[in-house]
N, C-alpha and C positions, 0 to 999 in steps of 0.2 A: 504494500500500500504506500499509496505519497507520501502520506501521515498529514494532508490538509482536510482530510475529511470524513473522520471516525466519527460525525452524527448522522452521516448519512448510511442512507440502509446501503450493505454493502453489493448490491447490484448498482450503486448509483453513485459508487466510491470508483476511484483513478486507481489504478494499477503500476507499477514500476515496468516500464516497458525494456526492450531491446533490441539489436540488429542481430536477426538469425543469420543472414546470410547475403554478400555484397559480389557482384561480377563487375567487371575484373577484378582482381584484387587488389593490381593499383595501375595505376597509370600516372607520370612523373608530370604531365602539363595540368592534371587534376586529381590532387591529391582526397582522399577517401575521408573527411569528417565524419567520423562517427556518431560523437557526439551530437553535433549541431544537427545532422539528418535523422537522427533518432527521435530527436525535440522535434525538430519540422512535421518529419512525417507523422508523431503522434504529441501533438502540443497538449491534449487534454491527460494524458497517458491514456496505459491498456484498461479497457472497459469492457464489462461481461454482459451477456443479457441472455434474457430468454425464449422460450418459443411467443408469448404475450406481446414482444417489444418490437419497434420496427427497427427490421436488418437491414434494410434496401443500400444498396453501396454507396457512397460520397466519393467525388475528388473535388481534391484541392490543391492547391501550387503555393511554389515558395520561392526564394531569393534568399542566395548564398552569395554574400559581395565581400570580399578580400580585402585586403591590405593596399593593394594596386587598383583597388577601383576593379578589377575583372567580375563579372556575375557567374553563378552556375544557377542552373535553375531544377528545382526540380516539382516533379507531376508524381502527386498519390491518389492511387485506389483503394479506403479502405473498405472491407468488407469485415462480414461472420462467420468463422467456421466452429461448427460443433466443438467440443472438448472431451476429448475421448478418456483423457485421465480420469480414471476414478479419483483417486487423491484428490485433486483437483475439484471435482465436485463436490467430494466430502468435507474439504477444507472450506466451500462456501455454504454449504450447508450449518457447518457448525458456527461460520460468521455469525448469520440468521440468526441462531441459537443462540449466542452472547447478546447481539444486537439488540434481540427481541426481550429477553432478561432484562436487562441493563432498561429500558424504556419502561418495562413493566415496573422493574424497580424506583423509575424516577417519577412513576404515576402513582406510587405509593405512597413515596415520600415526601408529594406532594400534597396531599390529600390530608385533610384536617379531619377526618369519619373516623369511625372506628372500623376495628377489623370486621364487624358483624355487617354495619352498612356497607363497608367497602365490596361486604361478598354478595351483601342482595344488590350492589348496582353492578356489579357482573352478572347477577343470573338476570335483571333487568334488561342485558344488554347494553350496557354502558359503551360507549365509542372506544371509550378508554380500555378496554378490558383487553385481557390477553388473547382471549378468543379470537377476537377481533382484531387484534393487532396481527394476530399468528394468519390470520385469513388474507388479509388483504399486502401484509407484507413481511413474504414469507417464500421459502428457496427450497421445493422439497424434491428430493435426488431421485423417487421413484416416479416423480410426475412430471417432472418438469426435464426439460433439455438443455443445458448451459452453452451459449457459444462466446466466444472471445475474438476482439478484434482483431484482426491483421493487416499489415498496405502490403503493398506491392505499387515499388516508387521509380522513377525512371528519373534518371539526372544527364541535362541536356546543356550545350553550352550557348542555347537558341532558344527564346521560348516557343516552341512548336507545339502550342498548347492542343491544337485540335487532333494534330498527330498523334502526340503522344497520349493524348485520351481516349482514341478509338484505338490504339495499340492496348492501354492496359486494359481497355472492360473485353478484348477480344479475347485475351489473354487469362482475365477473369473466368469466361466463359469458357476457356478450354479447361480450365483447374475446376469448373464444379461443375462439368457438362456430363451426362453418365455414357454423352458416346463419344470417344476421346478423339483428338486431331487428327488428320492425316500423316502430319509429323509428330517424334516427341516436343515438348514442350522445350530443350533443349535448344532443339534446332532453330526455334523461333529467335530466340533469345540471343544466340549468337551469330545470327543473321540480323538484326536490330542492330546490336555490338559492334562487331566487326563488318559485316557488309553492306551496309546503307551508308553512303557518305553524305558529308554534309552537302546540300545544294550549294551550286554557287550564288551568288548575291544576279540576283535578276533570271533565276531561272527555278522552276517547279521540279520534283523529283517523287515520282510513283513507286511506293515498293510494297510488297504484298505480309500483310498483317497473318493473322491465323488462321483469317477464314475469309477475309475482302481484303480488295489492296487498300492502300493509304498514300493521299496526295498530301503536301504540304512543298509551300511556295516561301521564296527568299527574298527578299525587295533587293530593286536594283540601290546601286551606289548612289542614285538621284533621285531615288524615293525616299517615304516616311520611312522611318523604322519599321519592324516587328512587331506588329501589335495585332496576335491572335485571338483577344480576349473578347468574349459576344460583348458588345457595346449594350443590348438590350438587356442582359443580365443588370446590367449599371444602373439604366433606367427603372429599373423594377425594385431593384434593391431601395436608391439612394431616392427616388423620387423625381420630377423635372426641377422642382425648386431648389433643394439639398445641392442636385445634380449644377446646378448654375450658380449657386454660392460655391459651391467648391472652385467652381471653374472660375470665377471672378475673384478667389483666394488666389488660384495658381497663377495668375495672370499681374494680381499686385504682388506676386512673390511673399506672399504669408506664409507661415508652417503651420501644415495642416495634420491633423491628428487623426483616424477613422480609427474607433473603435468595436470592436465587433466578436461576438463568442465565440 
């Protein structure tokens, strides 16, 4: 656990995350942060949930900027996958179990009654009652299914954001599909890796994902930048007003702050 959130019931508590596993292992123009991509790709840390919750997969993108001003960028997918460890379930199970003590207890200790009424406003049905607490928030290992998040993150020195979002949910779907790729999953990976090169600046480059190819284009030398990101995402989020104060911040050169979960 993080240790920032021992009142929350622990379906709803941060987990100490980590990197299972990184391709290449290194590369000397871009050296492998662990740390900082660890934090990026799961800022909230590892979170559990259950069949009840929704699993549906998220990405999100990030900015790794160096000492020289150089950027890397990278692109997460995370998803759910079940939790096959028994230990693991039983160790949240028995959370529960503390959890739900410990509440009980501080509903006790709260409570100005006596033992006698305290026990007729539980067979009452009291909110408060452990019954109830045990019902509505509660982790049990022969009903329930636990899964835990995972990404799967791609780090690019371009933000090819469109690219590299239909690369990872392709990618996604070959790891939870019950009918497996044409290739292994390998082969994907180091064709992405080593055989896709970068475009050159004013030209587009097609290469074939897991299951459809994938375009992504490079602006010439006398174009805009790079700027993959749906523009209407912005609009939806930020609002047209929000969206024109910022833009009239960026313009008199103010520092602007966007706060966001």
């Amino acid at each position: 656990v993080t240790g920032e959130n021992f009142d929350q019931s622990p379906l709803r508590r941060t987990f100490k995350s980590k990197v299972l596993a990184h391709y290449p292992q290194n590369i000397e123009w871009n050296p492998f942060d662990q740390d900082a991509v660890n934090m990026l790709c799961m800022p909230k840390g590892l979170s559990f949930r259950t069949q009840t919750d929704n699993r549906d997969p998220e990405l999100h993108s990030f900015i790794i900027t160096r000492e020289d001003g150089s950027r890397t960028y990278g692109f997460v997918l995370t998803f759910y996958e079940e939790v096959t460890s028994k230990q693991i379930c039983t160790a949240m199970q028995t959370l529960y179990q503390m959890h739900n003590a410990e509440q009980y207890s501080s509903v006790c200790a709260s409570s100005s009654c006596s033992m006698d009424s305290l026990a007729s406003s539980i067979d009452e049905g009291d909110a408060t009652s452990l019954a109830k607490l045990q019902r509505y928030n509660s982790y049990d290992i022969s009903r329930d299914t636990l899964y835990v998040s995972k990404c799967i993150c791609l780090i690019t020195p371009l933000p090819f954001m469109q690219a590299c979002k239909k690369f990872l949910i392709q990618l996604y779907k070959a790891v939870t599909s019950q009918q497996p790729p044409p290739l292994p999953l390998e082969s994907y990976i180091h064709n992405i890796l080593y055989e896709v090169p970068l475009p050159p600046p004013g030209r587009s480059l097609k290469f074939y994902g897991v299951y459809e190819p994938i375009i992504c284009q490079r602006p010439g030398p006398n174009e805009l930048p790079l700027s993959d990101y749906p523009l209407r995402e912005v609009f939806e989020l930020l609002g047209l007003e929000n969206l024109v104060q910022v833009f009239t911040c960026v313009l008199l050169e103010m520092q602007i702050l966007l706060y966001s979960q």
